[in-house]
N, C-alpha and C positions, 0 to 999 in steps of 0.2 A: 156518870151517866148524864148528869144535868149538862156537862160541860159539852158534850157530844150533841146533844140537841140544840144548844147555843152554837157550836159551829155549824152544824146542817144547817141551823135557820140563817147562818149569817152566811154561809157557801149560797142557799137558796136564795138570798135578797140580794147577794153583787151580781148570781148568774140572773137575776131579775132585772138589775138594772144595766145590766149588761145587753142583755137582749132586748129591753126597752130604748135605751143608746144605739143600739144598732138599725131597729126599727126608727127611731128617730133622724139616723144621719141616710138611712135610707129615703125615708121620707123628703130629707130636703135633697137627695137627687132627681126630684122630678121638680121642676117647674111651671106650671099649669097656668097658660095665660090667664083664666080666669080668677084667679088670683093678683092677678096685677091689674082688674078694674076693665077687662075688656068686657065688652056688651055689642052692638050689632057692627063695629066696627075696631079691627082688633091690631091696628097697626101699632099704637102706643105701645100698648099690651106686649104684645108680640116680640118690639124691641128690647124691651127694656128685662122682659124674661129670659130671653137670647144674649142678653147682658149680662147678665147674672150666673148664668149656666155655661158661661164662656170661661169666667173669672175663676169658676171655680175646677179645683186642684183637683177633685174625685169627676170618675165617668157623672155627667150628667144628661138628662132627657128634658126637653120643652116638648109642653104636651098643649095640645089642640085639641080639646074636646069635640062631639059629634054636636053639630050645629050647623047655621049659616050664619055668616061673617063676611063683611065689606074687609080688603085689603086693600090700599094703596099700593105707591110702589114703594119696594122694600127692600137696602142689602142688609143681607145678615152677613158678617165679616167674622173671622181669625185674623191672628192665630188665638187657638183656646190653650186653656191649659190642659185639658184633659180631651178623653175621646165625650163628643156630643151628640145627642141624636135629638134630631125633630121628629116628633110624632102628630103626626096630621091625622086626625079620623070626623074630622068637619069640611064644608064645601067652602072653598073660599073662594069668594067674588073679586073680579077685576072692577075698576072704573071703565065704563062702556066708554066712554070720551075718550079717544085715544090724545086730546090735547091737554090731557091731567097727566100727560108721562111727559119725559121728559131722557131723552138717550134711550139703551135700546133695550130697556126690559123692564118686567113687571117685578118678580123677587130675583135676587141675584145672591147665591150662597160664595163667598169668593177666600182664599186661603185661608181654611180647613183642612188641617187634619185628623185622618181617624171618624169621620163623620158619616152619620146613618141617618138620612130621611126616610119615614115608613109610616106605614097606618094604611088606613081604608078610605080617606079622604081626597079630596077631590079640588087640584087649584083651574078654575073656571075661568077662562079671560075676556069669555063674552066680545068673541069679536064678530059677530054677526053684521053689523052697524059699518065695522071698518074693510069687511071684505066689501060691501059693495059700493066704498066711496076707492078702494086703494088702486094704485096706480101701476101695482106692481105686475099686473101680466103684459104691460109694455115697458115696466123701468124694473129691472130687479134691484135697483140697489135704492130699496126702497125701507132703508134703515130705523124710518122716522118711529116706525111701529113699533108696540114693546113684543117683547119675546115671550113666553107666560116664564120661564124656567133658565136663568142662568147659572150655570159652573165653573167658575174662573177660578185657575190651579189650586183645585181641589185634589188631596191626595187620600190614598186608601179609604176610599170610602163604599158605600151601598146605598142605592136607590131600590126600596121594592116596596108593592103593592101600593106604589099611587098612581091617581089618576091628574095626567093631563087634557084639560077639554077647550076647544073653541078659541086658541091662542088667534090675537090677531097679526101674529108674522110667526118666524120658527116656534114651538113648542118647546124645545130644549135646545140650545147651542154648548157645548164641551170648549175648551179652551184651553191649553196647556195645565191638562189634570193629567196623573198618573195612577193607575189603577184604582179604578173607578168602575163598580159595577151597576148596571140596570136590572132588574129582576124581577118578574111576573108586574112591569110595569104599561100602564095602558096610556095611548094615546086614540085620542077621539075627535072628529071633525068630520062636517061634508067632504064631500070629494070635491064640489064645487068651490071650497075653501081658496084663497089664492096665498102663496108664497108662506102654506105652512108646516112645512118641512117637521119631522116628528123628533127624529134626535140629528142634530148638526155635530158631527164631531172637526175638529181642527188643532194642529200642534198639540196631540196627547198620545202617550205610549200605555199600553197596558188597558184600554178599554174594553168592557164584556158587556153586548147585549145580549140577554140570554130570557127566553120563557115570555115572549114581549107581545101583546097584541098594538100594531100600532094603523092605524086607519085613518088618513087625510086628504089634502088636497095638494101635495107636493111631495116631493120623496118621502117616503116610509124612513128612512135612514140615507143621511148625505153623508159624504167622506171630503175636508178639505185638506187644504195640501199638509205635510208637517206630522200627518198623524202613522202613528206604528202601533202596531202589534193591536189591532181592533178583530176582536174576536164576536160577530154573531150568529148566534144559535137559538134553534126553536124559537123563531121570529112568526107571526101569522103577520103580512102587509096587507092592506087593502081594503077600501082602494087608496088610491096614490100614484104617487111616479114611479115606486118598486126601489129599492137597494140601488143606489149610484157611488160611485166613486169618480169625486168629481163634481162645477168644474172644476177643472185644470187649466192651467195656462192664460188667466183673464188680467192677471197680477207679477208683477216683475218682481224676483226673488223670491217667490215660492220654495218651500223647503219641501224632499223627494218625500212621497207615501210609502211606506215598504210594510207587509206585512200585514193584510187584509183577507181575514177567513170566517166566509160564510156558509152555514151549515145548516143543513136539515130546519130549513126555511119553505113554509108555505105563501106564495104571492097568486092573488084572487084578483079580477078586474081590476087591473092597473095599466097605465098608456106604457109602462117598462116592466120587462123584469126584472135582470141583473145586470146590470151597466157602468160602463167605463166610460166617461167625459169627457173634453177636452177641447178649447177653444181654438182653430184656427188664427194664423198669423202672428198672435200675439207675443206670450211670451215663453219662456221656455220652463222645464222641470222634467223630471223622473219620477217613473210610477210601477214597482215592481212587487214581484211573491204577491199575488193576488189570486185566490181560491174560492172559487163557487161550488156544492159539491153537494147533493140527494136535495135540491130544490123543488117542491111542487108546482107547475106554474097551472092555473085553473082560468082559461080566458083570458088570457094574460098580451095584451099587444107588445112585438118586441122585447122576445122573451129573455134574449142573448142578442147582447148587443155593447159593441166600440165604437163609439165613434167620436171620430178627431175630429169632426167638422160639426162640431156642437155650435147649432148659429141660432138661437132662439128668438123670434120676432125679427130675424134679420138685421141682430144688433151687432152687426160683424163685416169682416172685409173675408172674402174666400179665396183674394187672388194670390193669398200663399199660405202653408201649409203652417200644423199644428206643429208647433216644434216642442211638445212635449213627449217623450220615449217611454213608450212603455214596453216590458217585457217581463216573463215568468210570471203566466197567469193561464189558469186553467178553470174550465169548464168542466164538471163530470155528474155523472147521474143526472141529468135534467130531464123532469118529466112533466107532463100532464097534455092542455090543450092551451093553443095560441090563439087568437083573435085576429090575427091577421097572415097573411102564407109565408111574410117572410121571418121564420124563427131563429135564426140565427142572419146578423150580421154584422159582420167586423169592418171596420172604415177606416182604415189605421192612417197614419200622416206618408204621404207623397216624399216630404222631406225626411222622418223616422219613421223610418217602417219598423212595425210591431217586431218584436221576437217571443220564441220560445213560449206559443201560445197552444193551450192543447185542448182539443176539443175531444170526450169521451162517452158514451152512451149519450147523447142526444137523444129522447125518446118524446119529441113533443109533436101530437099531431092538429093538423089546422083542419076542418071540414067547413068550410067557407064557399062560396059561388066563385071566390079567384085566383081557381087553379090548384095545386098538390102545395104541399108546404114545398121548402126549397132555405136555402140559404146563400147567402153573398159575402164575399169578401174579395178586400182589394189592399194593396199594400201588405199584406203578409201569409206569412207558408205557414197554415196551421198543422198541427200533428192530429192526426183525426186519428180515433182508434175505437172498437165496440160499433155499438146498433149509432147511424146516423140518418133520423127519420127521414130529415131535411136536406137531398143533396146539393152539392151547389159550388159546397168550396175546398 
């Protein structure tokens, strides 16, 4: 009998330290920059937790407490050894001085795999200061500005529930990442913002915006060349430029976009709705399988629209044609109201003319002083089929 109580007791003291050992190496999966000496500026901190949780062989998490915290600029870099998640649930501050950066971002997460940024926190870039010194509504390649949010070939990972605010150039730029989701993530800015684009995707396959509110002063969501299989869904834009694809054709050697589906997207005052790009004269590429499809457009200027003769500030030459080709791309279920009478228009290149473009249930109507809605097209035979509120083409 005595002996049976000696092994209970001794069964109960290794499942003791068993589950204390457990609870313990649980424990050191979380890395909490405050613990590495961070106080109202958490860039040391930051790295050196991100170092550590990189190193190590089990999932770990860096954890951002609820706060306010000054950041610097910052890359967080792989490869880690294990899967990593950064948990942000504090507001973290940019340097307002855009001449404490230096190249083209604020924090930059760059090859990662297996990686989860999330939390309820909020990266702040405070560029109020540098929209109204920036140069970029006459120069766009106005690089000099940090970005707040870089992705550089990042794989399998998840972005949700943060927030991006006040970036003083893009918000997020993607970069040869592969599946890579966004989710219930917010972007925030004036409309009067300049050149701040919400997510930039470019050279990546497998990307999902999905559940997004995103509201700026530049596209809601850019598409550059290189990029496949981008999937958005239950997007709210606005305001902003609206969902673009494109530009196109500014750059020699551009690699084709194939595979761009947008869905059951709401777009609210924006100067675009759903749009395709593309720079005259310049250089050439391909741009196909591209799907818009139960869009709400609410006041939306230009609500469907192509066009090859994308010439912004007159930074172009028009005396010859887009020579980038686009084809298999459809419009379907488009509804709500436009802001201006022309709702649809396709502008397709003189040189490639569009193919296999189909336009279906157009149901968007304009009540304006100029005229009925109406729609225009040139350079291509669309397949029109359903209600088209806007005749024309």
């Amino acid at each position: 009998m005595g002996l049976k109580v000696v092994s209970s007791a001794i069964i109960s003291l290794s499942l003791f330290l068993l589950l204390a050992s457990t609870a313990k190496a649980q424990s050191k999966g979380v890395f909490d920059v405050t613990k590495y000496g961070a106080d109202k500026d958490i860039t040391e901190a930051l790295t050196n937790a991100w170092k550590d949780a990189c190193a190590s062989t089990n999932p770990s998490k860096v954890l951002i407490p609820s706060g306010t915290y000054s950041l610097r600029k910052l890359t967080l870099a792989g490869p880690c050894k294990a899967a990593i998640e950064l948990q942000v649930d504090g507001m973290l501050k940019a340097p307002v001085d855009p001449n404490q950066f230096s190249g083209g971002h604020w924090v930059n997460f760059e090859h990662v795999d297996k990686f989860t940024l999330s939390g309820s926190g909020t990266f702040d870039g405070q560029g109020k200061a540098a929209w109204s010194k920036s140069t970029c509504q006459k120069d766009k390649d106005c690089d000099s500005l940090p970005m707040n949010l870089r992705f550089d070939f990042i794989t399998n990972a998840l972005v949700r529930d943060i927030t991006t605010r006040d970036s003083k150039n893009f918000h997020v730029n993607v970069l040869g990442c592969k599946n890579l989701t966004f989710q219930h993530f917010t972007v925030s800015a004036p409309g009067e913002s300049v050149n701040t684009d919400g997510i930039h995707v470019g050279r990546s396959n497998g990307i999902y915006i999905i559940d997004s509110k995103i509201g700026t002063g530049d596209d809601c969501i850019s598409v550059g060349d290189g990029t496949e299989e981008l999937h958005i869904t239950g997007v709210t834009c606005g305001p902003g430029h609206g969902i673009s694809v494109g530009s196109l054709g500014k750059y020699p050697n551009e690699e084709p976009v194939s595979g761009i589906f947008v869905k059951n997207c709401t777009i609210s005052d924006t100067t675009n709705g759903v749009r395709i790009k593309s720079w005259p004269a310049l250089y050439g590429g391909v741009a196909s399988n591209m799907h818009f499809e139960d869009i709400v457009m609410n006041n939306v200027q230009n609500p469907v629209i192509i066009d090859q003769v994308y010439c912004p500030w007159n930074q172009c030459s028009l005396k010859a044609p887009s020579k980038v080709k686009i084809s298999g791309v459809s419009f379907k279920n488009i509804r709500g109201t436009s802001a201006t009478p022309v709702v649809v228009q396709i502008a397709c290149s003189s040189g490639f003319p569009c193919e296999k473009v189909e336009l279906a249930d157009i149901k968007v109507a304009y009540s304006g002083p100029d005229g009925p809605a109406k729609s225009q097209c040139s350079n291509v035979k669309p397949i029109i089929s359903g209600i088209m509120s806007a005749p024309g083409c």
